[in-house]
N, CA, C and O atoms as a Tinker XYZ file with bonds, in Angstrom:
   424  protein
     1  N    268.117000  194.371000   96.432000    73     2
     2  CA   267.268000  195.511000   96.657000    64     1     3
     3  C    268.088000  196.667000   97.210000    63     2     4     5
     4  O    268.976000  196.523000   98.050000    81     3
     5  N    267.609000  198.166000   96.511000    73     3     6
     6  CA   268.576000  199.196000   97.231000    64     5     7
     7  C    267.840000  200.082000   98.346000    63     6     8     9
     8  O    266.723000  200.471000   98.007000    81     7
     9  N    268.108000  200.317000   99.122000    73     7    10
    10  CA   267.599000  201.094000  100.683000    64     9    11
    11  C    267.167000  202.384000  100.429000    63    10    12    13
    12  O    267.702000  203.304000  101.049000    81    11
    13  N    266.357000  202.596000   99.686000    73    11    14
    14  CA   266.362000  204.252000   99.893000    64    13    15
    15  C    266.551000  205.153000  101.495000    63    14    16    17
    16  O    266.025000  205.005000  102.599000    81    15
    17  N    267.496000  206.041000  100.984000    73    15    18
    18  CA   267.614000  206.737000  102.133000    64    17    19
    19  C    266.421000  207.772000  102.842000    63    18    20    21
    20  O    265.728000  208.466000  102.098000    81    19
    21  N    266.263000  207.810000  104.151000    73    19    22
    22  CA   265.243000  208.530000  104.707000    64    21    23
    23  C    265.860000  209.713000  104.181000    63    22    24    25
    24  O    267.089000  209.767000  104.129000    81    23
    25  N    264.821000  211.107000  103.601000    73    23    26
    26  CA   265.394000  212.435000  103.837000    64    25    27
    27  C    264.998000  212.730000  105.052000    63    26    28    29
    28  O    263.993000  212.373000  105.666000    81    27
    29  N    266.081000  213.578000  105.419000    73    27    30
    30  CA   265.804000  214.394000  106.802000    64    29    31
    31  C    264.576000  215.477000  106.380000    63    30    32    33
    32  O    264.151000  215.929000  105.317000    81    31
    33  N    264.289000  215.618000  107.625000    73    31    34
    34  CA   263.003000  216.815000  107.539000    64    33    35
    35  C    262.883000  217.959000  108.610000    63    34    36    37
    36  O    263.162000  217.954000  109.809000    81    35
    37  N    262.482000  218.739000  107.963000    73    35    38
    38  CA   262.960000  219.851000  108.938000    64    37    39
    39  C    263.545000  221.219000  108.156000    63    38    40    41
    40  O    263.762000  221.232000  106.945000    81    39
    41  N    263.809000  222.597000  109.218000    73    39    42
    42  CA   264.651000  223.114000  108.225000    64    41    43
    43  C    266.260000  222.883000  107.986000    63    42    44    45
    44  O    266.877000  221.938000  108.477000    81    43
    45  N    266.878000  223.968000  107.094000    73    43    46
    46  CA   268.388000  224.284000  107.636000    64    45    47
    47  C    269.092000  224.481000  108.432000    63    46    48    49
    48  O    269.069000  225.669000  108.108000    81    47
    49  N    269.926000  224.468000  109.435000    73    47    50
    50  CA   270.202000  225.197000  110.513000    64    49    51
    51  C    271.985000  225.239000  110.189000    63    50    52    53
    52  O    272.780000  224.386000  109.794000    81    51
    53  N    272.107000  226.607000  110.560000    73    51    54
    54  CA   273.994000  227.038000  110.654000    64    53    55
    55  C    274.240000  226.017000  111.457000    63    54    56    57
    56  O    273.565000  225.481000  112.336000    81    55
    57  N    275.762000  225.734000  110.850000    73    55    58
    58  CA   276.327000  224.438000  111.168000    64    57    59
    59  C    277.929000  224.979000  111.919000    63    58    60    61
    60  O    279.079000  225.040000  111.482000    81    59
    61  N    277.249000  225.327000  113.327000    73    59    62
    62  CA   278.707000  226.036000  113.783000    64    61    63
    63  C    279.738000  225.041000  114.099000    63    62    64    65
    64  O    280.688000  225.602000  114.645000    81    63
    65  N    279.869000  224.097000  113.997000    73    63    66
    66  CA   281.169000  223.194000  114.042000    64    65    67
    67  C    281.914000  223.472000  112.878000    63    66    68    69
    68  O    283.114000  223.734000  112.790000    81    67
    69  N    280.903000  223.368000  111.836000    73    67    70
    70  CA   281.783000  223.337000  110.142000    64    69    71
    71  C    282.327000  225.119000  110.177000    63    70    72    73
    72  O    283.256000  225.522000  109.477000    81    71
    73  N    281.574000  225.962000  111.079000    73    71    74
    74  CA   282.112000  226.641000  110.611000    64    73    75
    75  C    283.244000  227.572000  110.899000    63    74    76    77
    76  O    283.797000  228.463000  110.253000    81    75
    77  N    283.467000  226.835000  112.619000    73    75    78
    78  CA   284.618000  226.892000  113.550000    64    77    79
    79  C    285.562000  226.121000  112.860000    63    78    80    81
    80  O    286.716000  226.538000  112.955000    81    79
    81  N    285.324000  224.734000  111.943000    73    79    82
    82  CA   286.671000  224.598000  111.297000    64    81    83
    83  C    287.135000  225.023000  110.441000    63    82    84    85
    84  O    288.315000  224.978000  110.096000    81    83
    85  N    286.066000  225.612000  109.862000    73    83    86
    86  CA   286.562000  227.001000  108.583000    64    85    87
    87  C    287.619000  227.929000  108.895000    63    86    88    89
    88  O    288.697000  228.060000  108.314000    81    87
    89  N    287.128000  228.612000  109.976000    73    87    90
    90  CA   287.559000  229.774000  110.289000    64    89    91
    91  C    288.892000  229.484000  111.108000    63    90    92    93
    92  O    289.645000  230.431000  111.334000    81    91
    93  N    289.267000  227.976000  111.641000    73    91    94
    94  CA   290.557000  228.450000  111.917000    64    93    95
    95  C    291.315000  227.849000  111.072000    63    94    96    97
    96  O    292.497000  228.190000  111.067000    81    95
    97  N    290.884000  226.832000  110.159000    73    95    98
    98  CA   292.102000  226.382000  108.841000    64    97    99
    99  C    292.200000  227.266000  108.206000    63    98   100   101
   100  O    293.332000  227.294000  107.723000    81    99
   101  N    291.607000  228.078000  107.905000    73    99   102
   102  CA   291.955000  229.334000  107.401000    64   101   103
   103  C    292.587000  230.662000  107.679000    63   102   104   105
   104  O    292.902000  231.610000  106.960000    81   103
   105  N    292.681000  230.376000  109.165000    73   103   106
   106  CA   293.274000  231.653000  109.802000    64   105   107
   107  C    292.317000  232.803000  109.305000    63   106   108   109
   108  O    292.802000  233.654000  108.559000    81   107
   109  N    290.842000  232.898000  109.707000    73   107   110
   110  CA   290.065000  234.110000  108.788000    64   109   111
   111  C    290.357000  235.017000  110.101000    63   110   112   113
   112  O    290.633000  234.714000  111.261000    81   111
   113  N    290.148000  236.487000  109.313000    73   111   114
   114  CA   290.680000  237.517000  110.084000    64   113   115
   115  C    288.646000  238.140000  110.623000    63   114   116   117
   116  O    288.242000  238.620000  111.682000    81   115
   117  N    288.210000  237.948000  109.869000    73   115   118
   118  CA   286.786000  237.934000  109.923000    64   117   119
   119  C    285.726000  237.409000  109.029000    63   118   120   121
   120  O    285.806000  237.371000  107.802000    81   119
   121  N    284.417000  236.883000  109.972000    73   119   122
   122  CA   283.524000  235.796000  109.225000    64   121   123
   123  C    282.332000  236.230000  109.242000    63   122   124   125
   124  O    282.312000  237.384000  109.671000    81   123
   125  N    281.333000  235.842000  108.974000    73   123   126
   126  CA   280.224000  236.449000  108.697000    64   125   127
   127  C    279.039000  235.430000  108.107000    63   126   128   129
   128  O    279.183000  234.969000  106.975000    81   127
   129  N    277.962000  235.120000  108.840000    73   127   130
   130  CA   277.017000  234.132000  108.941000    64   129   131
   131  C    275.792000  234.854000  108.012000    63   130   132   133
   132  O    275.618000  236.055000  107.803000    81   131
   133  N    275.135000  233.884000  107.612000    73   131   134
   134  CA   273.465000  234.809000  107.107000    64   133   135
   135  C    272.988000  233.781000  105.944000    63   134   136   137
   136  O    273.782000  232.884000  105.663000    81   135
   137  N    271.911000  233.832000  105.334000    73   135   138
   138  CA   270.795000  232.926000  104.649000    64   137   139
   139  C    270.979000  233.863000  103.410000    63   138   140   141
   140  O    270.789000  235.073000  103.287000    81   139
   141  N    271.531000  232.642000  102.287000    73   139   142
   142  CA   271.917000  232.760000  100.749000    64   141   143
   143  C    270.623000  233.142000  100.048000    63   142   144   145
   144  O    269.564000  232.517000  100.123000    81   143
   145  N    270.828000  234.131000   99.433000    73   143   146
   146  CA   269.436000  234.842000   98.972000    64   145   147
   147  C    268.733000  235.518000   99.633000    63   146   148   149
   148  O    267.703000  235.973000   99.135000    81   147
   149  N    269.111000  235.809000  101.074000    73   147   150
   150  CA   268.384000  236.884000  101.419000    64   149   151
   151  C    269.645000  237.251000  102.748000    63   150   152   153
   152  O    269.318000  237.250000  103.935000    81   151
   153  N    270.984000  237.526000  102.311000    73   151   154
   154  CA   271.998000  237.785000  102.920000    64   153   155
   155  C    271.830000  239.479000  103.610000    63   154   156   157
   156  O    272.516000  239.841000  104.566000    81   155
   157  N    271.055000  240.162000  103.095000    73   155   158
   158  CA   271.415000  241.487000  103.520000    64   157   159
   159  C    270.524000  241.486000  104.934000    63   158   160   161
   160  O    270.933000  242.002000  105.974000    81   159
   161  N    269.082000  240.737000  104.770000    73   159   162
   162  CA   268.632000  241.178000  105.922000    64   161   163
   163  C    268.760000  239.783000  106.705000    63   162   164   165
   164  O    267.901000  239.314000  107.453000    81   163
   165  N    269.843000  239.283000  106.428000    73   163   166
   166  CA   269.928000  237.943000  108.065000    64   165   167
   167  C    271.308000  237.631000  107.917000    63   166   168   169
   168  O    271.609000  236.439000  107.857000    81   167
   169  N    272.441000  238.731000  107.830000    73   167   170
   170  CA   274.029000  238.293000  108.265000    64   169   171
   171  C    274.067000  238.958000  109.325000    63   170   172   173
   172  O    273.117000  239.497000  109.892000    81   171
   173  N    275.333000  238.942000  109.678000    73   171   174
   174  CA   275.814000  238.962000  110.721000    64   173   175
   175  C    277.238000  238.654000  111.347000    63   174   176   177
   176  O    277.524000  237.460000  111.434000    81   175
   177  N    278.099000  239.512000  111.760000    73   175   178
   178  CA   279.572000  239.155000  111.716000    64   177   179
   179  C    279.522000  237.934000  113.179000    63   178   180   181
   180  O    279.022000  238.220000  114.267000    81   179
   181  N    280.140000  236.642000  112.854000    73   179   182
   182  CA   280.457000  235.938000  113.781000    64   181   183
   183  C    282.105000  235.637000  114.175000    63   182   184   185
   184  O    282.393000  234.715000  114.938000    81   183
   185  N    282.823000  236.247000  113.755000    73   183   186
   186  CA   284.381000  236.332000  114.413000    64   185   187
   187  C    285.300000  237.548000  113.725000    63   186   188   189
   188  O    285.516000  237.940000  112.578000    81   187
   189  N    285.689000  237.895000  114.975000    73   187   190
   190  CA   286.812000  239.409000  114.357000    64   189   191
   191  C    288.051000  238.962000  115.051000    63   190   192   193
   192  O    288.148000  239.260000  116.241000    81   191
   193  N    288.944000  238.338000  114.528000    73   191   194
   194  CA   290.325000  239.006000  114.815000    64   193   195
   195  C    291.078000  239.350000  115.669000    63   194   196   197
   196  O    291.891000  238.804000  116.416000    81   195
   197  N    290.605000  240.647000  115.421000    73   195   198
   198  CA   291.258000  241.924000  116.121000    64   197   199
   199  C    290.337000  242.601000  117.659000    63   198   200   201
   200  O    290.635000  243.470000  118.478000    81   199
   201  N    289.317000  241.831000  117.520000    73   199   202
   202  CA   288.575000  242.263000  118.832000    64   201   203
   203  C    288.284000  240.532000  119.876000    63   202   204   205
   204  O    287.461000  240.112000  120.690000    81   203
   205  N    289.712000  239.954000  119.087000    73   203   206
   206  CA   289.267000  238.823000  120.459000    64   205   207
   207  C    288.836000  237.603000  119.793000    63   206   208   209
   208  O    288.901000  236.551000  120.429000    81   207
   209  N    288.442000  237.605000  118.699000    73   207   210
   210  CA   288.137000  235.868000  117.832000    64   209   211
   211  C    286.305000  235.899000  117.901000    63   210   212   213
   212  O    285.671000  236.802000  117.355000    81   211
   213  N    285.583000  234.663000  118.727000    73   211   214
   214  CA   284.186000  235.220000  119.000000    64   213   215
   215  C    283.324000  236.069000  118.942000    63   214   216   217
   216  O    283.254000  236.534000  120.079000    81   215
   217  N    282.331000  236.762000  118.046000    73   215   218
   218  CA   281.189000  237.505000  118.698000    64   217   219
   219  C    280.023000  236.966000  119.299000    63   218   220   221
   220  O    279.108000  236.557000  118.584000    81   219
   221  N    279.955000  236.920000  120.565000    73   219   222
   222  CA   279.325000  236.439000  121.472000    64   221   223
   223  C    277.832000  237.350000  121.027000    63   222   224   225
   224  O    276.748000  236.786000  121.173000    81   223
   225  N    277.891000  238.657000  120.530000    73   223   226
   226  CA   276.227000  239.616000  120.564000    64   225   227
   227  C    275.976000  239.263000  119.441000    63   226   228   229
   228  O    275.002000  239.937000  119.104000    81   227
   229  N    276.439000  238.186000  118.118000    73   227   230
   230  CA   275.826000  238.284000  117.010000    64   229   231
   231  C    274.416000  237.815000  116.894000    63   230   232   233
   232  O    273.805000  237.108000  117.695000    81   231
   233  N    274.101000  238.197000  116.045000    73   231   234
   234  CA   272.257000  238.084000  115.566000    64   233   235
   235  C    271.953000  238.364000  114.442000    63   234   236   237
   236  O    271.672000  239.401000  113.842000    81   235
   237  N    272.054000  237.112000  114.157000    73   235   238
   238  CA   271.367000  236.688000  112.976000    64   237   239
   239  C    270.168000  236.013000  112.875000    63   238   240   241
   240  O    269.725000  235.541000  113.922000    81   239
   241  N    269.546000  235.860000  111.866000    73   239   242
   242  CA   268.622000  234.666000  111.268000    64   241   243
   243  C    269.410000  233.207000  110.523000    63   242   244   245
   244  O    269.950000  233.406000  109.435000    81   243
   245  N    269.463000  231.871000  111.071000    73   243   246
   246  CA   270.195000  231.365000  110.782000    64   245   247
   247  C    269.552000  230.095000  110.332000    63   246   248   249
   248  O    270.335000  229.179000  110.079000    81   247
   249  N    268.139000  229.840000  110.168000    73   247   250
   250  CA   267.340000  228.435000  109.579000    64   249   251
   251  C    266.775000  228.879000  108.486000    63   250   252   253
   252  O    266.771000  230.103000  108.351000    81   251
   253  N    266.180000  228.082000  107.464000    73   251   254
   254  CA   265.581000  228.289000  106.834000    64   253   255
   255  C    264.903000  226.933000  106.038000    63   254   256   257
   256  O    265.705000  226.017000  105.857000    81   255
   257  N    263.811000  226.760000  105.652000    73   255   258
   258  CA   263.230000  226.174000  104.385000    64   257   259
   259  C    263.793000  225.598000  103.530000    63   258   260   261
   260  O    264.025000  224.427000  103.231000    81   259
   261  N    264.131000  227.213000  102.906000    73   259   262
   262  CA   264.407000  227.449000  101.470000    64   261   263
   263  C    266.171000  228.319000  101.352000    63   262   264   265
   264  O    267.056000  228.138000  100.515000    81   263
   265  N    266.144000  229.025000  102.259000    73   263   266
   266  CA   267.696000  229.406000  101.899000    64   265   267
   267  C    268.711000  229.056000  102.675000    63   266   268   269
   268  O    268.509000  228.834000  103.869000    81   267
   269  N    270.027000  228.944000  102.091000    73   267   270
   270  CA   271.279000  227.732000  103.063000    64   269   271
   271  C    271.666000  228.849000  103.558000    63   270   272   273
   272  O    271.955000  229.926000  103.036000    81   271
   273  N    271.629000  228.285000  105.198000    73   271   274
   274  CA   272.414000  229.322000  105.862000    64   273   275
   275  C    274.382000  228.772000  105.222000    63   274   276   277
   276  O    274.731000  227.669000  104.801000    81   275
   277  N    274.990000  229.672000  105.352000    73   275   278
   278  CA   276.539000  230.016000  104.704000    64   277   279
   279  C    277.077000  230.980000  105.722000    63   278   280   281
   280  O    276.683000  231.638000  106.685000    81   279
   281  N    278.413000  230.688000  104.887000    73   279   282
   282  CA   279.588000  231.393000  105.806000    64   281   283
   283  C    280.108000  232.519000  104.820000    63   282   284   285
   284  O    279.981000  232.314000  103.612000    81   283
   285  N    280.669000  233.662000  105.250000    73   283   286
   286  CA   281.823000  233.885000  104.198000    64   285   287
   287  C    282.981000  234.415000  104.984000    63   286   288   289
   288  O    282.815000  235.054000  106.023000    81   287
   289  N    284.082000  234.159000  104.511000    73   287   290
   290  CA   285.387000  234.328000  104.511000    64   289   291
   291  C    286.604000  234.749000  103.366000    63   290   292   293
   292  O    287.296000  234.146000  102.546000    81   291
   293  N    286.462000  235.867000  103.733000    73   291   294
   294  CA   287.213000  236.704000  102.479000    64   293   295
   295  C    287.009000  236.722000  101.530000    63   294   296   297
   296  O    287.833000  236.511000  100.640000    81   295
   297  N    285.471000  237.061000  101.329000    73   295   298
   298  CA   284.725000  237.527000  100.464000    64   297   299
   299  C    284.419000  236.169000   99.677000    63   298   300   301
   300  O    283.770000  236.201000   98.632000    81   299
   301  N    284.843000  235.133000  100.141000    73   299   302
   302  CA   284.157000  233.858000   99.818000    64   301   303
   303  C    282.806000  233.696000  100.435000    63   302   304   305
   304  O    282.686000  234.147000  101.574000    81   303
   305  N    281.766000  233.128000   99.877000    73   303   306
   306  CA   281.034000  232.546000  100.711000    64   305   307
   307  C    280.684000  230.728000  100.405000    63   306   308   309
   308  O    280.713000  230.323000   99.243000    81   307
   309  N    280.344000  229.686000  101.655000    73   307   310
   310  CA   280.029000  228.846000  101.167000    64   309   311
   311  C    278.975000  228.379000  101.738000    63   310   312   313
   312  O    278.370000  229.265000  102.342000    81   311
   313  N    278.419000  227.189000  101.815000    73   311   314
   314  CA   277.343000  226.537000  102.423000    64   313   315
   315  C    277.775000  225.640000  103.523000    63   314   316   317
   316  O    278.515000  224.659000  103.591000    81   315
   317  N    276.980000  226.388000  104.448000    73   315   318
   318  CA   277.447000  226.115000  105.960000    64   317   319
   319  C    276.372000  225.752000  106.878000    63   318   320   321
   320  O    276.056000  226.408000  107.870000    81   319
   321  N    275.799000  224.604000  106.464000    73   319   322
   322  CA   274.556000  224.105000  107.363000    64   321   323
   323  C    274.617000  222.514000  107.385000    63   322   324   325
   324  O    275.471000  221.752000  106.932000    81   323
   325  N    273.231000  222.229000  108.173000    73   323   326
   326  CA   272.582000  220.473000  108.691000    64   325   327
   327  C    271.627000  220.940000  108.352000    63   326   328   329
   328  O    271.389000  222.098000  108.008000    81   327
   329  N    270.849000  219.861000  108.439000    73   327   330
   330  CA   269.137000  219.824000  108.623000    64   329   331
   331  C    268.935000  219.996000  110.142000    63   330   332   333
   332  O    269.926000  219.638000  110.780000    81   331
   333  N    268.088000  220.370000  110.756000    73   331   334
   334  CA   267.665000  220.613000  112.068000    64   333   335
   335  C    267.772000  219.244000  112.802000    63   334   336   337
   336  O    268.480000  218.965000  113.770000    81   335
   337  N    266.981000  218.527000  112.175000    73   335   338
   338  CA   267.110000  216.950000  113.111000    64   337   339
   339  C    268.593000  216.211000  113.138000    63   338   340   341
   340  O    268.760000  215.236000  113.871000    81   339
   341  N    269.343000  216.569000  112.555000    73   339   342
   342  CA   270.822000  216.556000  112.413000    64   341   343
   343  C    272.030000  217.259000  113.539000    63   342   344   345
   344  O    273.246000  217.081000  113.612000    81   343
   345  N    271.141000  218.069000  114.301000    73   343   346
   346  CA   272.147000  219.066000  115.376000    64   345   347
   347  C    271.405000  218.480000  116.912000    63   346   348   349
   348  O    270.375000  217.892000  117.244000    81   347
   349  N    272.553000  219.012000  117.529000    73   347   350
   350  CA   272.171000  218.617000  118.898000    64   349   351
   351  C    271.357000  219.568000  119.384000    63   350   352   353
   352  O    271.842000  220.211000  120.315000    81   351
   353  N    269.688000  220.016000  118.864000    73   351   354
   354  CA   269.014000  221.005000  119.430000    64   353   355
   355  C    269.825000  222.751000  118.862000    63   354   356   357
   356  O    269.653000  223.746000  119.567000    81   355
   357  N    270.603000  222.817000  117.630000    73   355   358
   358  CA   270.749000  224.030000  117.704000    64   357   359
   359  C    269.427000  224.273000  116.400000    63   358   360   361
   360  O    269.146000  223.438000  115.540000    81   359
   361  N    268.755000  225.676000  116.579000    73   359   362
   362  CA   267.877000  226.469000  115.950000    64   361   363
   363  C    268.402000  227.734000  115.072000    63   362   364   365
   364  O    269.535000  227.948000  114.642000    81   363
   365  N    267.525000  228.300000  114.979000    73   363   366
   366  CA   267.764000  229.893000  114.254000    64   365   367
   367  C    268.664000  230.731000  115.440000    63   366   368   369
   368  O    269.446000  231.600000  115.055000    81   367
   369  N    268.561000  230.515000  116.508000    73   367   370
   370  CA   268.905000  231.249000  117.529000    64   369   371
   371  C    270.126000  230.836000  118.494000    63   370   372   373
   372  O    270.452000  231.569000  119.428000    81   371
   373  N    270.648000  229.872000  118.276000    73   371   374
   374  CA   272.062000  229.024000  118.727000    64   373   375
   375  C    273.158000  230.273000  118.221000    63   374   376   377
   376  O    273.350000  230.687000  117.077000    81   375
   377  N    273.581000  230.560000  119.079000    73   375   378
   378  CA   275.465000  230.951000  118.461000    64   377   379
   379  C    276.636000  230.693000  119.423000    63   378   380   381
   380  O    276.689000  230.951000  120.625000    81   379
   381  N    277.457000  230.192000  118.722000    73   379   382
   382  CA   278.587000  229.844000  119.034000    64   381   383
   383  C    278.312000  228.213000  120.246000    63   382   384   385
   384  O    278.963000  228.055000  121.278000    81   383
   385  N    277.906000  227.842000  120.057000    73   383   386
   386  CA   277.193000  226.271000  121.224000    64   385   387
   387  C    279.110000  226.038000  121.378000    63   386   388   389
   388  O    279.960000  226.273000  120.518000    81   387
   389  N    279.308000  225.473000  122.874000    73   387   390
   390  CA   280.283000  224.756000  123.403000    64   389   391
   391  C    281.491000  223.761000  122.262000    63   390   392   393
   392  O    282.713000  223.629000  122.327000    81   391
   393  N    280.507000  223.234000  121.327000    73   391   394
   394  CA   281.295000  222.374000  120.688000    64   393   395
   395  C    282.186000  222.714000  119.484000    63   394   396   397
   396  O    283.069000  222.080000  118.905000    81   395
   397  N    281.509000  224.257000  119.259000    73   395   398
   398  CA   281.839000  225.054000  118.385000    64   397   399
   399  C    283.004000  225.804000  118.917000    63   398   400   401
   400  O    283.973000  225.988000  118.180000    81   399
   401  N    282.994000  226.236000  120.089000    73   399   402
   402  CA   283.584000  226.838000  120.969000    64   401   403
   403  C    284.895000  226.377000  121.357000    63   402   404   405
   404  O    285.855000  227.127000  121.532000    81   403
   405  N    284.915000  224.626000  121.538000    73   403   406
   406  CA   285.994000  223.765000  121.439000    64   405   407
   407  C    286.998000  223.613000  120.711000    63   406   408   409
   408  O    288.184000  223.481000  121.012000    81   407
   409  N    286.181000  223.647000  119.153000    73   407   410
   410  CA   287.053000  223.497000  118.106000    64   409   411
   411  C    288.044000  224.890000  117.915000    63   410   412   413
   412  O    289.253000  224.760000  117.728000    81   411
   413  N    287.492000  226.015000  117.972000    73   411   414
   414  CA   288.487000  226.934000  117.843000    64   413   415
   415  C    289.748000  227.163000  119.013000    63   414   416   417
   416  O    290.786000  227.798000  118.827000    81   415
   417  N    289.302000  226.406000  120.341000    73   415   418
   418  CA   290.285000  226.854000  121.320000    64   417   419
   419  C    291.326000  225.669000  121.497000    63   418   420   421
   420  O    292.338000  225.630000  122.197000    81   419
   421  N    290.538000  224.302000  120.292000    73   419   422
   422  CA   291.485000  223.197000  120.275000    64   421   423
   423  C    292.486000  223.326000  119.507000    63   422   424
   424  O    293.331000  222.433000  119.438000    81   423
């Protein structure tokens, strides 16, 4: 007999670990968070460079339903999320959480 897997339930949520390891295997000079298909009104720059690495004031919209929250990096973008029941309590409104925070200063 095969196990079907539970789906998770819930929405999307930005997946700032994946996307702290993005941004430093890549050495990105700047990144930029927001919900695929409706990118203009929910990005948001989450690391510069040249002003220090972190943006601590970003604000975005970062869960969704229906659209994957993503990253982009040099004009790449990719898919950069969990399911909600999948994170340690991060929401639409989480940025930059400790563990995220780790990975770039590790």
């Amino acid at each position: 007999m095969f196990k079907i897997a539970k789906k998770a339930e819930g929405p999307m949520v930005f997946d700032w670990d994946k996307a702290a390891n993005l941004i430093k295997k890549r050495k990105a000079k700047r990144a930029y968070a927001g919900l695929e298909g409706d990118w203009k009104d929910t990005f948001g720059i989450i690391w510069d460079s040249s002003s220090g690495g972190i943006v601590d004031n970003a604000r975005m919209f970062l869960a969704s339903t229906w659209a994957k929250p993503s990253i982009e990096l040099e004009s790449n973008t990719y898919p950069c999320f969990r399911m909600k029941s999948e994170t340690p309590g991060w929401d639409e409104l989480t940025v930059w959480p400790d563990s995220a925070r780790a990975i770039i200063k590790g």
